[in-house]
PDBQT receptor file of N, H, CA, C and O in Angstrom, charges set to zero:
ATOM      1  N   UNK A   1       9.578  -2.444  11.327  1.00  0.00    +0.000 N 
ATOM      2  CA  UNK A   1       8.376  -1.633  11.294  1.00  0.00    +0.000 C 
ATOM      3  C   UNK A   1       7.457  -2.069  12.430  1.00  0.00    +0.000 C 
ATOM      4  O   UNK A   1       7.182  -3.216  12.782  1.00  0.00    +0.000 OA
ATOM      5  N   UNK A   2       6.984  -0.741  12.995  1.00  0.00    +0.000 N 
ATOM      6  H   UNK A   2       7.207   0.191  12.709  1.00  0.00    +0.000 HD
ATOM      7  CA  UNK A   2       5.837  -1.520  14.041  1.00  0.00    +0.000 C 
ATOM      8  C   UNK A   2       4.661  -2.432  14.117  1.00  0.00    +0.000 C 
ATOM      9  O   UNK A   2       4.224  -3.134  15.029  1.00  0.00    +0.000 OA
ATOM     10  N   UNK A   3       4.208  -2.177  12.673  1.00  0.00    +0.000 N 
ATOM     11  H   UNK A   3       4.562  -1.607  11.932  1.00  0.00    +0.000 HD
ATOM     12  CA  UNK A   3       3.257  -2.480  12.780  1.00  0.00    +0.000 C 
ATOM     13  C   UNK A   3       2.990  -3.468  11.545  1.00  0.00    +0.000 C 
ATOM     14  O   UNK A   3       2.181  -3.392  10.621  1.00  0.00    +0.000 OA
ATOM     15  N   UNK A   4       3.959  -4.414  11.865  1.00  0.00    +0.000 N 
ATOM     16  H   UNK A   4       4.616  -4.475  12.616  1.00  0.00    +0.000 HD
ATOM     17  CA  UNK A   4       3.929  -5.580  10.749  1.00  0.00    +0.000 C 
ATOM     18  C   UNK A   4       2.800  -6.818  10.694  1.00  0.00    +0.000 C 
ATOM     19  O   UNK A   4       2.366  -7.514   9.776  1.00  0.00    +0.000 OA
ATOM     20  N   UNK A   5       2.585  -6.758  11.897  1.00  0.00    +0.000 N 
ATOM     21  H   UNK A   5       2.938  -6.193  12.643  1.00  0.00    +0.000 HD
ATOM     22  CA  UNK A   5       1.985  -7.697  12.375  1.00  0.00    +0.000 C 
ATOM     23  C   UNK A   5      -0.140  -7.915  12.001  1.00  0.00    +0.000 C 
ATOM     24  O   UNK A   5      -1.044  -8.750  12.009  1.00  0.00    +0.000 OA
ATOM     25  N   UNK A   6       0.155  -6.450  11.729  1.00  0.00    +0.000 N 
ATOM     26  H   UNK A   6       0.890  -5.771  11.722  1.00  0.00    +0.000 HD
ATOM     27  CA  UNK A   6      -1.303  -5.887  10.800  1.00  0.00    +0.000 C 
ATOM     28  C   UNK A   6      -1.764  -6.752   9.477  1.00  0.00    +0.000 C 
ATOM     29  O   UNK A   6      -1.122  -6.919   8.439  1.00  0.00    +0.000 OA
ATOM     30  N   UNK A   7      -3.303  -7.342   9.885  1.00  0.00    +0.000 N 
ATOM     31  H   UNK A   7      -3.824  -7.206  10.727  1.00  0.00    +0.000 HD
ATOM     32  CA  UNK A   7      -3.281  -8.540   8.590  1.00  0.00    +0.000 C 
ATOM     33  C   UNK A   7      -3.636  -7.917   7.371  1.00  0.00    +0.000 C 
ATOM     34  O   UNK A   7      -3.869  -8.619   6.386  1.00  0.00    +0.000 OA
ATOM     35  N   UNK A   8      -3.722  -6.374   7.302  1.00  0.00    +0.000 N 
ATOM     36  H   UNK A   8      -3.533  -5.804   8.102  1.00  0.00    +0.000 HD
ATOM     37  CA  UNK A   8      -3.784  -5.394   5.686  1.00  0.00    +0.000 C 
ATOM     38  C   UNK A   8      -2.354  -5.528   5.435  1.00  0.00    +0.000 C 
ATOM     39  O   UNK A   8      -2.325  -6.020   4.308  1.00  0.00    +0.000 OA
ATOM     40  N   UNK A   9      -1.278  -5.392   5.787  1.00  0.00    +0.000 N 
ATOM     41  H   UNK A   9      -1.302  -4.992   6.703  1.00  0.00    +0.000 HD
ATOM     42  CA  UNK A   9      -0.040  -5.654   5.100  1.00  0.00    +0.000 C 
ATOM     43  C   UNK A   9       0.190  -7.228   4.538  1.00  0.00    +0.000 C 
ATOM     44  O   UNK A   9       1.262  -7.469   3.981  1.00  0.00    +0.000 OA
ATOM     45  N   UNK A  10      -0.371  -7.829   4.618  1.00  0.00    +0.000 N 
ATOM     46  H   UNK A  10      -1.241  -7.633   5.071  1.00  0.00    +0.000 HD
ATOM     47  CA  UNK A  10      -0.180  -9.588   4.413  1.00  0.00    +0.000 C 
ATOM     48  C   UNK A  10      -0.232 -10.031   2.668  1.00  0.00    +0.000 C 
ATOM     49  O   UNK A  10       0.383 -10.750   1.880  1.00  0.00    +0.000 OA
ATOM     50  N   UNK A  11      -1.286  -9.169   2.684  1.00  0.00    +0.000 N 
ATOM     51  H   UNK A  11      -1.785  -8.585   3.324  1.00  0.00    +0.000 HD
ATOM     52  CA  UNK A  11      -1.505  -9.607   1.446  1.00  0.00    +0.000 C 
ATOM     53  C   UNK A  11      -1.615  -8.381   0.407  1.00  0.00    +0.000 C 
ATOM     54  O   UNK A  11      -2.564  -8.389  -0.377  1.00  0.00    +0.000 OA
ATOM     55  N   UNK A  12      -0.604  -7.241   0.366  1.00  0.00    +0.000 N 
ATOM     56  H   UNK A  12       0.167  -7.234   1.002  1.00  0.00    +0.000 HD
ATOM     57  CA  UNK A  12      -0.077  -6.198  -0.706  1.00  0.00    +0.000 C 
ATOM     58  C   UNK A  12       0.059  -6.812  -1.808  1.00  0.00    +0.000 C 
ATOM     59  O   UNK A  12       0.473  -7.967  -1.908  1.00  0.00    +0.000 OA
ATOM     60  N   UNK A  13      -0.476  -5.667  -3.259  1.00  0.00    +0.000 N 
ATOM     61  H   UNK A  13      -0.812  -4.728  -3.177  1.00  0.00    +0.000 HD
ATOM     62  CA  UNK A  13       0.240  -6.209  -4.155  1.00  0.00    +0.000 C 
ATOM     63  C   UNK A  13       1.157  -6.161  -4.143  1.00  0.00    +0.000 C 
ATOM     64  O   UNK A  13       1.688  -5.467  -3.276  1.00  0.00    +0.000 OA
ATOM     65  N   UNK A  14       2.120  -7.014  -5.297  1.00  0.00    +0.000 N 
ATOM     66  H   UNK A  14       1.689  -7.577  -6.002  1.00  0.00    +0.000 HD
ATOM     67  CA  UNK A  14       3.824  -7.412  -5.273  1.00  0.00    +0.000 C 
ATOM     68  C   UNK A  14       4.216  -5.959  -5.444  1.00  0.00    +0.000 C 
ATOM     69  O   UNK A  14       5.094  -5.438  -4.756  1.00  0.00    +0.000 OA
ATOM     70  N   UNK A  15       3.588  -5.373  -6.312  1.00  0.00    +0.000 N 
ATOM     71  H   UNK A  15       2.875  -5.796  -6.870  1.00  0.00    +0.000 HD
ATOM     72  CA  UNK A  15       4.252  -3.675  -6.441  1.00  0.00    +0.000 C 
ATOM     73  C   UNK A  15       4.157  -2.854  -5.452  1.00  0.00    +0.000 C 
ATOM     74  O   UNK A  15       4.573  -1.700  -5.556  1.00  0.00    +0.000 OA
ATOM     75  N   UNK A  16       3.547  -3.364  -4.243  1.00  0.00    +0.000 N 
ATOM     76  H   UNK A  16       3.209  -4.301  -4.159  1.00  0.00    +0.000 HD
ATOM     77  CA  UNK A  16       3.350  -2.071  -3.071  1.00  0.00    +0.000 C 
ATOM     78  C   UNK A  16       4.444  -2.727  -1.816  1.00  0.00    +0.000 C 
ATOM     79  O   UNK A  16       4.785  -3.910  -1.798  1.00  0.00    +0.000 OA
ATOM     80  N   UNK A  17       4.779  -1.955  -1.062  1.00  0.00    +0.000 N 
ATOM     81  H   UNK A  17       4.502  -0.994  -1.077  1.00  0.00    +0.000 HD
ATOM     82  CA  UNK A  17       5.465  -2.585   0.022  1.00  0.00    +0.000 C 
ATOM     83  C   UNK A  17       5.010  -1.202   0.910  1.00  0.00    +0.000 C 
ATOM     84  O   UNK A  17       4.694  -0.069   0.547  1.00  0.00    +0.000 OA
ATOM     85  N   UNK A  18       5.152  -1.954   2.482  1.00  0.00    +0.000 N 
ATOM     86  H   UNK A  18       5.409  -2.875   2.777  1.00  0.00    +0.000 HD
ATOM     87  CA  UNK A  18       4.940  -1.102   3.391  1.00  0.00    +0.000 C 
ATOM     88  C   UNK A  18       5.801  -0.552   3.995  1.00  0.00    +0.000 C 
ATOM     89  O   UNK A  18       6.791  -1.181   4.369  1.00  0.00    +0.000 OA
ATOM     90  N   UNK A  19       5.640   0.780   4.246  1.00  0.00    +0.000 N 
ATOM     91  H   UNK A  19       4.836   1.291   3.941  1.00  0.00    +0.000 HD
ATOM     92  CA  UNK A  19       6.981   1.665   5.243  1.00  0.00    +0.000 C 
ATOM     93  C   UNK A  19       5.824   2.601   5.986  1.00  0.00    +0.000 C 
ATOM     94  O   UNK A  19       4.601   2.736   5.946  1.00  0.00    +0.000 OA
ATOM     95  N   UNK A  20       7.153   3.255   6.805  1.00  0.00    +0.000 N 
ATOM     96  H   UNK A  20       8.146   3.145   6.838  1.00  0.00    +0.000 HD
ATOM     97  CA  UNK A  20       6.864   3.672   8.002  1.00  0.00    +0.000 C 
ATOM     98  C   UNK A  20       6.381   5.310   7.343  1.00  0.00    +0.000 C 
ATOM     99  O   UNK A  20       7.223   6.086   6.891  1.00  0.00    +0.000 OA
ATOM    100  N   UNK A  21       4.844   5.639   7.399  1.00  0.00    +0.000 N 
ATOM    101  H   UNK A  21       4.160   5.008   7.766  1.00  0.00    +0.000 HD
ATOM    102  CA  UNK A  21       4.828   7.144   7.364  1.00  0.00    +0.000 C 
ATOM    103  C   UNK A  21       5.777   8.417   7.024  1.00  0.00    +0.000 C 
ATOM    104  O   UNK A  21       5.669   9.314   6.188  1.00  0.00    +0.000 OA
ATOM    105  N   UNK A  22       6.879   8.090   8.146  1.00  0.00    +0.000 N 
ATOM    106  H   UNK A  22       6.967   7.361   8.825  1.00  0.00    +0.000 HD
ATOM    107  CA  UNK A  22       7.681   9.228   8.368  1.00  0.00    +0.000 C 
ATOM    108  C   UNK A  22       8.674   8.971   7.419  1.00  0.00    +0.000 C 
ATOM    109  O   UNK A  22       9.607   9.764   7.295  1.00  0.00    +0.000 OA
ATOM    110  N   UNK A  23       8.581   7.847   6.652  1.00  0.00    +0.000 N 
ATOM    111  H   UNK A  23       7.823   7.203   6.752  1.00  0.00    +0.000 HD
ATOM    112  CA  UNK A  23       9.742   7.731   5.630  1.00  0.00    +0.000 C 
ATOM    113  C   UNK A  23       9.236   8.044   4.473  1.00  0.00    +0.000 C 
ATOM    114  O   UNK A  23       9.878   7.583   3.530  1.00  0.00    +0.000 OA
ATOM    115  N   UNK A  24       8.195   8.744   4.164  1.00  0.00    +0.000 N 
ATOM    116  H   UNK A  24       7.674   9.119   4.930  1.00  0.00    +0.000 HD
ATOM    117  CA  UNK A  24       7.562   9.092   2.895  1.00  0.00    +0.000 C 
ATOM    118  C   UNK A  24       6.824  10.597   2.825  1.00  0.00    +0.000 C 
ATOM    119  O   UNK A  24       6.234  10.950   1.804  1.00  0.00    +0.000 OA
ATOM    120  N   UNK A  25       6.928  11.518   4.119  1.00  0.00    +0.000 N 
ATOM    121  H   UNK A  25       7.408  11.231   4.948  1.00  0.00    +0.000 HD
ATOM    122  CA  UNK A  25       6.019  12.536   4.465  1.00  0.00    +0.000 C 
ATOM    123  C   UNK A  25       6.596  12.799   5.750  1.00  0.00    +0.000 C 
ATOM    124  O   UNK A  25       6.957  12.012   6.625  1.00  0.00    +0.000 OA
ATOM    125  N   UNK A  26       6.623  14.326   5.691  1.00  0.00    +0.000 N 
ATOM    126  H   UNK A  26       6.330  14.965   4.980  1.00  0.00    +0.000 HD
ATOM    127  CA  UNK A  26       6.733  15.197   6.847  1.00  0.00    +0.000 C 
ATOM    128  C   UNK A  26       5.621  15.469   7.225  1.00  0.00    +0.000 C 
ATOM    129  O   UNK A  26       4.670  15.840   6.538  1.00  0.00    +0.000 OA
ATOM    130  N   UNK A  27       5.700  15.208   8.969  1.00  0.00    +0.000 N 
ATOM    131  H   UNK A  27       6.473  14.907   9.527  1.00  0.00    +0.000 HD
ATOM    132  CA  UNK A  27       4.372  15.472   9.541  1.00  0.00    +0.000 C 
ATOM    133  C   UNK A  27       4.767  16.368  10.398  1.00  0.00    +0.000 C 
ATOM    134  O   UNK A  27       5.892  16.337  10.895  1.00  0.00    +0.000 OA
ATOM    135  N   UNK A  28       3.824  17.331  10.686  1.00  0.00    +0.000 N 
ATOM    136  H   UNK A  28       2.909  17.356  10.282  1.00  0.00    +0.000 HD
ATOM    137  CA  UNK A  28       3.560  18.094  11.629  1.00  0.00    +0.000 C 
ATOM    138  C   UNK A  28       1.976  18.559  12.257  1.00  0.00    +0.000 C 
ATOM    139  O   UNK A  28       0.976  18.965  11.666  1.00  0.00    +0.000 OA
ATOM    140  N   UNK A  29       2.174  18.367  13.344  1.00  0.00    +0.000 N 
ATOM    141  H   UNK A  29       2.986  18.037  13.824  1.00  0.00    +0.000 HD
ATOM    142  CA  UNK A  29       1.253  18.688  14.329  1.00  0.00    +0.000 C 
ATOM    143  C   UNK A  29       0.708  20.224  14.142  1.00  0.00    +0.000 C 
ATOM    144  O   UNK A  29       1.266  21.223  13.690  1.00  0.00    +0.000 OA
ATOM    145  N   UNK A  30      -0.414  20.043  14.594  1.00  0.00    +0.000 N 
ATOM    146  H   UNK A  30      -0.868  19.231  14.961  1.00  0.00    +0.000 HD
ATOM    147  CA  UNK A  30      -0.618  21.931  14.575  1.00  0.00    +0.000 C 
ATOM    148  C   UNK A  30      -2.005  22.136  15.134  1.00  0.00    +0.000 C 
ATOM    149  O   UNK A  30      -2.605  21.194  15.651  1.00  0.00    +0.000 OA
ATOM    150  N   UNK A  31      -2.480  23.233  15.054  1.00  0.00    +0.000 N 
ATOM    151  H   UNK A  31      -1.992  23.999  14.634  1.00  0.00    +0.000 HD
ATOM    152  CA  UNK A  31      -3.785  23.527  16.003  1.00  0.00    +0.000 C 
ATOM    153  C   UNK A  31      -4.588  23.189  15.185  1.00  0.00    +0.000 C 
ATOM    154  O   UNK A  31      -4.202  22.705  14.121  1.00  0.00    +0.000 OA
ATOM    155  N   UNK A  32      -5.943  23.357  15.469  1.00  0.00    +0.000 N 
ATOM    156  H   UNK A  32      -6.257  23.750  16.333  1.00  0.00    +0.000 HD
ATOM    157  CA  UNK A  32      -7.480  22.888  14.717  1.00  0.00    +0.000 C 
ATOM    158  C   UNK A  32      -7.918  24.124  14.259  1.00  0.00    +0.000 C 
ATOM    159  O   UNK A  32      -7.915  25.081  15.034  1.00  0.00    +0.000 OA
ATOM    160  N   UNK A  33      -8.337  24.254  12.976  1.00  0.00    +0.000 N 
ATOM    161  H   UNK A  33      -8.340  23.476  12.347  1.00  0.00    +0.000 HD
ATOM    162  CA  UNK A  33      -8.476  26.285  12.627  1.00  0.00    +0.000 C 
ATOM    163  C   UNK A  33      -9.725  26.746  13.432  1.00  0.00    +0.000 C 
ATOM    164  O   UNK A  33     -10.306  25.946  14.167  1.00  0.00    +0.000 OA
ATOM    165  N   UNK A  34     -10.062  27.792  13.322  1.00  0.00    +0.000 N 
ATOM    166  H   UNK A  34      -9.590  28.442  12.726  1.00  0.00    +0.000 HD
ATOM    167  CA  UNK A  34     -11.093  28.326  14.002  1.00  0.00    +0.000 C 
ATOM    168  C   UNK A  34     -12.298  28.024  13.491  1.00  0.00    +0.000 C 
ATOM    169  O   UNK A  34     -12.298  28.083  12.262  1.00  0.00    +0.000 OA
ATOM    170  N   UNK A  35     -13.505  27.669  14.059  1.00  0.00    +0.000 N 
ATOM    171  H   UNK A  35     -13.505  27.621  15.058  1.00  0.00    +0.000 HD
ATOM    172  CA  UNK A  35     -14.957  27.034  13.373  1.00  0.00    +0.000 C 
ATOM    173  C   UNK A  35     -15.475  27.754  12.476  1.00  0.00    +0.000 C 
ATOM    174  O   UNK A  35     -16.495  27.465  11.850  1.00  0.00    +0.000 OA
ATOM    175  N   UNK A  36     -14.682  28.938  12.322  1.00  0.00    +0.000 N 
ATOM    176  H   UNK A  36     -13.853  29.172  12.831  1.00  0.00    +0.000 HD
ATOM    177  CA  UNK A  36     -15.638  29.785  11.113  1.00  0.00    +0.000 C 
ATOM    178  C   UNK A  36     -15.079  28.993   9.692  1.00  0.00    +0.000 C 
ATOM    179  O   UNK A  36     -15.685  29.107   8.627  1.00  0.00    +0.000 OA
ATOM    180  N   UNK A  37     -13.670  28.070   9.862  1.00  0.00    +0.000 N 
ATOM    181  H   UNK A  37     -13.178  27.978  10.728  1.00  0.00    +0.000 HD
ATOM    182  CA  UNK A  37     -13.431  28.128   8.812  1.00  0.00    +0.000 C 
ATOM    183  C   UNK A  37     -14.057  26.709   8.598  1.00  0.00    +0.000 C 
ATOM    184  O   UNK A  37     -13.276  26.185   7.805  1.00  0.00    +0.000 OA
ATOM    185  N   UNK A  38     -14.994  25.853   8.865  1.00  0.00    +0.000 N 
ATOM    186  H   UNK A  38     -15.629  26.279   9.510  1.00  0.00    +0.000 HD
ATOM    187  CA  UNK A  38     -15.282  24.366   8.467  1.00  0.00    +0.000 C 
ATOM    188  C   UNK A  38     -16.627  23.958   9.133  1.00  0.00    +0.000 C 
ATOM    189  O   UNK A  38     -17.152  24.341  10.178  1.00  0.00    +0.000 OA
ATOM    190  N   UNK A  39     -16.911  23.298   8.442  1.00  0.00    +0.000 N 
ATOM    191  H   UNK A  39     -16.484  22.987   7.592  1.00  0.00    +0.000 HD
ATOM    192  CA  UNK A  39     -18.709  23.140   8.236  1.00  0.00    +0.000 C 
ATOM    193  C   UNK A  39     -19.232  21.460   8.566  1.00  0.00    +0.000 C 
ATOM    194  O   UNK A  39     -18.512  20.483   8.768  1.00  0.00    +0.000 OA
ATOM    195  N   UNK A  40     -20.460  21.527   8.542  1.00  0.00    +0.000 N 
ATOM    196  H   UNK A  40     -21.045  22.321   8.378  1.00  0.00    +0.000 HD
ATOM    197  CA  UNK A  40     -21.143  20.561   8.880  1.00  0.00    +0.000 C 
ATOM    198  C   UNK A  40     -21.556  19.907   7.501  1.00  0.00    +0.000 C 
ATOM    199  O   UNK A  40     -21.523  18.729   7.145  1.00  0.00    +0.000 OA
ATOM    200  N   UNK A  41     -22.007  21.197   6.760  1.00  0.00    +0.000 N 
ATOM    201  H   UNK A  41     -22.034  22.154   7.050  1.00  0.00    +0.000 HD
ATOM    202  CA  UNK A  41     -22.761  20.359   5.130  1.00  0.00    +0.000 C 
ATOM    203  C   UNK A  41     -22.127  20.397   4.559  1.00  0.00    +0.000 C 
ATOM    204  O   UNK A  41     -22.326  21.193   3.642  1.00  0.00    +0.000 OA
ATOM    205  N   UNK A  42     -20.753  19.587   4.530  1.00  0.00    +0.000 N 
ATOM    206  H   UNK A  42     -20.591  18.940   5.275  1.00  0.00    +0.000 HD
ATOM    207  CA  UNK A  42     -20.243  19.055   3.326  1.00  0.00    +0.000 C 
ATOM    208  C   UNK A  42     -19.296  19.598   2.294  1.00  0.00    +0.000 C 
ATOM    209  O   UNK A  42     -18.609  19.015   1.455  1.00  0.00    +0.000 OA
ATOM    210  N   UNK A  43     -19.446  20.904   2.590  1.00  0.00    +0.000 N 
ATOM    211  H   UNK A  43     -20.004  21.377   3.272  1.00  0.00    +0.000 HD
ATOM    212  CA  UNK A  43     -18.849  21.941   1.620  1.00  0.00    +0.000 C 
ATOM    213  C   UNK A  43     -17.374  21.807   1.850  1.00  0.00    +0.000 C 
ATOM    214  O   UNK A  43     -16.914  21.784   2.991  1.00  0.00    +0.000 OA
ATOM    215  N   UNK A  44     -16.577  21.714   0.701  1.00  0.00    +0.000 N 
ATOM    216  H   UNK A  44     -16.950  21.733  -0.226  1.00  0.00    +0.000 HD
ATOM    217  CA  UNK A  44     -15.259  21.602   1.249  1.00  0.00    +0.000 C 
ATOM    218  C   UNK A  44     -14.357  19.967   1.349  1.00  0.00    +0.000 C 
ATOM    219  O   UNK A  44     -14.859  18.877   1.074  1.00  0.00    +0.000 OA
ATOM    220  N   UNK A  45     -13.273  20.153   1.705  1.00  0.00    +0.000 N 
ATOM    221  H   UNK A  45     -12.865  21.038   1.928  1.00  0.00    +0.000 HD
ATOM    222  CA  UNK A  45     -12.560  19.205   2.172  1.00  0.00    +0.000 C 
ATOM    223  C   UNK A  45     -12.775  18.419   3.337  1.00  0.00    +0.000 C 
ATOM    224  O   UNK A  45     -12.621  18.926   4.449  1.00  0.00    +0.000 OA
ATOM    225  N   UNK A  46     -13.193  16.964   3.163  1.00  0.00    +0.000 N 
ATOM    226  H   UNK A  46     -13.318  16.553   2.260  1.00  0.00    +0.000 HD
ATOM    227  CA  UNK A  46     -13.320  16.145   4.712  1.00  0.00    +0.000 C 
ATOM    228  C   UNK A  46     -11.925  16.995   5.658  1.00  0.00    +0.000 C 
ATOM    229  O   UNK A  46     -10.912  17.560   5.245  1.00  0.00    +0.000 OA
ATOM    230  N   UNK A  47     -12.510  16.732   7.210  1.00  0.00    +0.000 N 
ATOM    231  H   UNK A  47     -13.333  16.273   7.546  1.00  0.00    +0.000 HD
ATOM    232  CA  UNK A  47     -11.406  17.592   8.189  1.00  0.00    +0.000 C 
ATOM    233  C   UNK A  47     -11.474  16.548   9.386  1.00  0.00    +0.000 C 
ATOM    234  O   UNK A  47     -12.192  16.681  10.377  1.00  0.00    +0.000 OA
ATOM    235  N   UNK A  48     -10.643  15.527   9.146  1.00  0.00    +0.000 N 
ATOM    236  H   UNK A  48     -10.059  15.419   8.342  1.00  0.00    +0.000 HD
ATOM    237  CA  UNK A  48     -10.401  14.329   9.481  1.00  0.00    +0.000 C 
ATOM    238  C   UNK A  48      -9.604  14.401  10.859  1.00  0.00    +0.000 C 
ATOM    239  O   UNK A  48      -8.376  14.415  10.952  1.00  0.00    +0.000 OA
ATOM    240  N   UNK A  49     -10.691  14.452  12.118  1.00  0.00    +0.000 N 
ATOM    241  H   UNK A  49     -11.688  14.441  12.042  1.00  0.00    +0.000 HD
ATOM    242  CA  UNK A  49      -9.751  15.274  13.115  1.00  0.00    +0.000 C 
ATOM    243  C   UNK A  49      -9.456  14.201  14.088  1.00  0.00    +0.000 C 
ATOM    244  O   UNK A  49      -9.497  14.749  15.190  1.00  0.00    +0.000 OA
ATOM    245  N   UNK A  50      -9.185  12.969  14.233  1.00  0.00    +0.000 N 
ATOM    246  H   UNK A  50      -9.151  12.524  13.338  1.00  0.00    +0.000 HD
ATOM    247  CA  UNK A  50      -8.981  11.647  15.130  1.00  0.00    +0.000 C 
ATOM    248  C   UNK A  50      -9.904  11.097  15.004  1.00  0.00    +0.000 C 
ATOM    249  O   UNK A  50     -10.906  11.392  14.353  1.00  0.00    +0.000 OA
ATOM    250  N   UNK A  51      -9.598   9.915  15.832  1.00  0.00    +0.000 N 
ATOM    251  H   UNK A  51      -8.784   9.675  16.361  1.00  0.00    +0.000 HD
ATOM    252  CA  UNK A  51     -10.405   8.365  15.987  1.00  0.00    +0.000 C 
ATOM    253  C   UNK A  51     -11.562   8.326  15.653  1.00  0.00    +0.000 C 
ATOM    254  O   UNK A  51     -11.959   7.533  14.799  1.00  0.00    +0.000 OA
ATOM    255  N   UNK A  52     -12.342   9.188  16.270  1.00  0.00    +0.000 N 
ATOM    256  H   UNK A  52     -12.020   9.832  16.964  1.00  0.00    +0.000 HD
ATOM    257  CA  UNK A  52     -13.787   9.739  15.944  1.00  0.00    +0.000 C 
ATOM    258  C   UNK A  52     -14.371   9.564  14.475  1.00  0.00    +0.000 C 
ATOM    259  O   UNK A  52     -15.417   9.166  13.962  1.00  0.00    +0.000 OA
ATOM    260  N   UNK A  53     -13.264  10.021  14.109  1.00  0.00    +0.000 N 
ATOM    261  H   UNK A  53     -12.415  10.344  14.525  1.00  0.00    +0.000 HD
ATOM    262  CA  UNK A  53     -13.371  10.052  12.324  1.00  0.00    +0.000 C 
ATOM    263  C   UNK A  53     -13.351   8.527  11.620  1.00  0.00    +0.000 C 
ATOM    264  O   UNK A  53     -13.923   8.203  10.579  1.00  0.00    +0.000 OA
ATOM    265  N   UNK A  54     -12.745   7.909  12.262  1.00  0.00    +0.000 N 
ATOM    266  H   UNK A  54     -12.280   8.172  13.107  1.00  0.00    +0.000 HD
ATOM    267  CA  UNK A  54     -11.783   6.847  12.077  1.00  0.00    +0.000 C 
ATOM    268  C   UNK A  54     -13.132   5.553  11.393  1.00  0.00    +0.000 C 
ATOM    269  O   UNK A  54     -14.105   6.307  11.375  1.00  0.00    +0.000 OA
ATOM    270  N   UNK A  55     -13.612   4.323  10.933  1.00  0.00    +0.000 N 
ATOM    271  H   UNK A  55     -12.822   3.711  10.947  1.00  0.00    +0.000 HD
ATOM    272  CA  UNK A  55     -14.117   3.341  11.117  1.00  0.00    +0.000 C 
ATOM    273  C   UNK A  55     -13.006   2.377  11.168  1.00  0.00    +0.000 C 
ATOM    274  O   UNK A  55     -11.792   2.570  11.228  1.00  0.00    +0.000 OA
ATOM    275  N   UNK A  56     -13.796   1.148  11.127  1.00  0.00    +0.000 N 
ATOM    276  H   UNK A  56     -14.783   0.991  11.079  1.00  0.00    +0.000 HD
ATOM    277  CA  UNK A  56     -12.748   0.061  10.661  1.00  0.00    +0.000 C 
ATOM    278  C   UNK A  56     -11.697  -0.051   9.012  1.00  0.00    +0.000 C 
ATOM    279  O   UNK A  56     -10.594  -0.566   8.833  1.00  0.00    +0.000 OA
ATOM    280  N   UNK A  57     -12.761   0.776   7.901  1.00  0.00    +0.000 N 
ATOM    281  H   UNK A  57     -13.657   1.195   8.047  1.00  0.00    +0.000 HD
ATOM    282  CA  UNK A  57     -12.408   0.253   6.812  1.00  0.00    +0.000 C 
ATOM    283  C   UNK A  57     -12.124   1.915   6.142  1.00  0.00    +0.000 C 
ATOM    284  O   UNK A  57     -11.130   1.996   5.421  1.00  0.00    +0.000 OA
ATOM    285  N   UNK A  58     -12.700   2.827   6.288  1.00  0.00    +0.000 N 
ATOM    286  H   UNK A  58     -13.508   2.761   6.874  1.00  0.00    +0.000 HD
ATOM    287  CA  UNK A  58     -12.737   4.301   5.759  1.00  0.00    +0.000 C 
ATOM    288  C   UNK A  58     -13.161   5.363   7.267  1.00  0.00    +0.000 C 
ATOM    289  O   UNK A  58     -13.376   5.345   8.479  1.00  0.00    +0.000 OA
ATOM    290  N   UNK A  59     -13.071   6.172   6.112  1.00  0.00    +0.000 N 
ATOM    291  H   UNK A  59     -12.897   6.187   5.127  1.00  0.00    +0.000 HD
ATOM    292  CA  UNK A  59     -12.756   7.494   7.362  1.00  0.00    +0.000 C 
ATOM    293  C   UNK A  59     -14.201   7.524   7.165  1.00  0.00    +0.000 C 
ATOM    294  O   UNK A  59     -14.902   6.816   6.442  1.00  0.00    +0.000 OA
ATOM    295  N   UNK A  60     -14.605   8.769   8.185  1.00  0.00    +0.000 N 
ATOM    296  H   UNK A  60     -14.036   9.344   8.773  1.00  0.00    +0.000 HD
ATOM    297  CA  UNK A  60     -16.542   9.005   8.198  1.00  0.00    +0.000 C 
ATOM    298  C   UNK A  60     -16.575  10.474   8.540  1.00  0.00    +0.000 C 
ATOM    299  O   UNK A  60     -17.242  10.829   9.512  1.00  0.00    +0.000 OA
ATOM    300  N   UNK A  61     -15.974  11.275   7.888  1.00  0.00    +0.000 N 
ATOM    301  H   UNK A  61     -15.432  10.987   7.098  1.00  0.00    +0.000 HD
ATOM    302  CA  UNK A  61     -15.939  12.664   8.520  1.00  0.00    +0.000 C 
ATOM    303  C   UNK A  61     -16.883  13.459   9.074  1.00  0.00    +0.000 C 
ATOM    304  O   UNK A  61     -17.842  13.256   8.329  1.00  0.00    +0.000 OA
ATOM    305  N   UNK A  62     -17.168  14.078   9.733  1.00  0.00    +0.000 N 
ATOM    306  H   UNK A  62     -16.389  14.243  10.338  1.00  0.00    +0.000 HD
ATOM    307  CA  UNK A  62     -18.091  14.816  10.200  1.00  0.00    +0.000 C 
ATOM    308  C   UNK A  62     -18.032  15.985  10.280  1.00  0.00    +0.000 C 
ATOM    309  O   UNK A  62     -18.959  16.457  10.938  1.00  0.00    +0.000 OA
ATOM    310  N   UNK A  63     -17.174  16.854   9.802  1.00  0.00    +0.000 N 
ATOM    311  H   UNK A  63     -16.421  16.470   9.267  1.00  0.00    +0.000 HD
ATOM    312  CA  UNK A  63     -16.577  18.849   9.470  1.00  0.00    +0.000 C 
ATOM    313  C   UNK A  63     -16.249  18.388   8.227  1.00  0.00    +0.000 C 
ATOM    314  O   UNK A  63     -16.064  17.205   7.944  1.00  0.00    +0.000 OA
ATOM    315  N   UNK A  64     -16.172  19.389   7.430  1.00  0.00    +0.000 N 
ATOM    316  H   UNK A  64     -16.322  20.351   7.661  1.00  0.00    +0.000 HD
ATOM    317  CA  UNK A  64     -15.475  19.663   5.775  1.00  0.00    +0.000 C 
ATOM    318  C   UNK A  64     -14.852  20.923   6.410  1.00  0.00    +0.000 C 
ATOM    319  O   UNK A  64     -14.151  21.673   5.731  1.00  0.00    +0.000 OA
TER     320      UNK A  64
């Protein structure tokens, strides 16, 4: 795995183990919908669109 070396995998509970994304979920890429469909206040589903979004510990969304 690539990314073993990450000190959040170190200390899992005994019941969790880590794998690779793609071994648990199909991903696919795709476009960003059009702005009519996602908002500023909140309404809706966080729309978690990269790094931006990203902190150290949780996401910080900024569109729903």
């Amino acid at each position: 795995m690539r990314w073993t070396k990450l000190p959040e995998l170190e200390n899992l509970p005994d019941d969790w183990c880590a794998v690779p994304l793609l071994d648990i979920a199909n991903v696919t890429a795709g476009q960003s919908p059009p702005s009519e469909n996602y908002n500023e206040r909140q309404i809706g589903l966080p729309f978690l669109q990269g790094n931006a979004d990203f902190s150290d510990e949780f996401p910080l969304p900024k569109v729903w």
